[in-house]
TIKOL-556484 format. One record per residue (C-alpha): residue number from 1; residue in three letters; chain; x, y negated, z. Coordinates in steps of 0.25 Angstrom, whole numbers, plus 5000, padded with zeros to 4 digits. Layout:
N
> NUM	ala	A	X	Y	Z
...
//
This chain:
73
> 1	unk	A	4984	4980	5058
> 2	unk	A	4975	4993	5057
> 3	unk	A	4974	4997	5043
> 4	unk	A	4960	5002	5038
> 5	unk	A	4957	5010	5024
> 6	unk	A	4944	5000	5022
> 7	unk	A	4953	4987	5023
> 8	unk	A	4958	4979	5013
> 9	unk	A	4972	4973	5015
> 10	unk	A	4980	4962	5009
> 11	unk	A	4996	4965	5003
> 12	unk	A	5000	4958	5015
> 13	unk	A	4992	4967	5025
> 14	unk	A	4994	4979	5018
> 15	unk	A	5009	4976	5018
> 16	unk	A	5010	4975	5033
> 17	unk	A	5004	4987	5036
> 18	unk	A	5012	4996	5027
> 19	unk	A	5025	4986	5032
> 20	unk	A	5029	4985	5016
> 21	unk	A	5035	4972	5009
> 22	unk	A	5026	4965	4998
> 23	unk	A	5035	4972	4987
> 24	unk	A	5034	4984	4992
> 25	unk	A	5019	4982	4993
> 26	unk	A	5017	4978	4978
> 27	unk	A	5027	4989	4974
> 28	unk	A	5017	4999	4981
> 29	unk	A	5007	4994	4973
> 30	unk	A	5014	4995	4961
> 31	unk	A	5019	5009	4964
> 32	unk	A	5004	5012	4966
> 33	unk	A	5007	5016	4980
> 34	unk	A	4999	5005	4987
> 35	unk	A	4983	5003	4980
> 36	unk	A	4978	4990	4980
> 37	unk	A	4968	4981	4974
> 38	unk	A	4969	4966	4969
> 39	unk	A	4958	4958	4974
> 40	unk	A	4960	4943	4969
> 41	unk	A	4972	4947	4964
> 42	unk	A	4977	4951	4979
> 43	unk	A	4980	4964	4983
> 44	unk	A	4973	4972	4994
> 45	unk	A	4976	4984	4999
> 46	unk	A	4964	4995	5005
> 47	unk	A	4967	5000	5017
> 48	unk	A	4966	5016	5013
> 49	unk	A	4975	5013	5003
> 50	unk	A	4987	5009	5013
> 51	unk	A	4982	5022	5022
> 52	unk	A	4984	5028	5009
> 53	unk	A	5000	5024	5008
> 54	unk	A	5002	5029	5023
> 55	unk	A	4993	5039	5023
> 56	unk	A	5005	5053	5022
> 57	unk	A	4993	5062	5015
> 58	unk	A	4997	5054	5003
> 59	unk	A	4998	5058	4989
> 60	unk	A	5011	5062	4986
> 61	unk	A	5015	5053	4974
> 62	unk	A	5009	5042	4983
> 63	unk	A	5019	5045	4992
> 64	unk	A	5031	5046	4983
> 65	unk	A	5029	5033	4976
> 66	unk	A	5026	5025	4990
> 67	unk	A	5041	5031	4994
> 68	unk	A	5047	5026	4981
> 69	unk	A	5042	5013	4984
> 70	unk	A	5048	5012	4996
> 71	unk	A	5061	5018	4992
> 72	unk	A	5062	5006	4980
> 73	unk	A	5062	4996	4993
//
């Protein structure tokens, strides 16, 4: 799957491409980590914002809170 900023993307989609569990995807979101909008009470996930969470240029306190996620796993 090629993942374009302009795309929209379902939870599902979204966490195939970043190999992450339905918890850890809702903790993400939680954490404010992972941006999304509800449309008909159903998440989607832009694109630019999953390049945003592997993109390395990231803001540093983005950074941090992703890894504290990941550690609570």
């Amino acid at each position: 799957m090629n993942l374009r900023d302009t795309e929209v993307y379902t939870p599902q989609e979204t966490q195939k491409l970043l190999k992450i569990s339905d918890s850890t995807f809702r903790r993400l979101i939680r954490k404010g980590v992972l941006r999304v909008t509800k449309i008909g009470g159903q998440y989607r996930v832009l694109g630019k914002h999953i390049l945003e969470m592997l993109d390395p240029s990231l803001p540093g306190k983005v950074k941090r809170a992703y890894k504290k996620v990941v550690r609570e796993l």
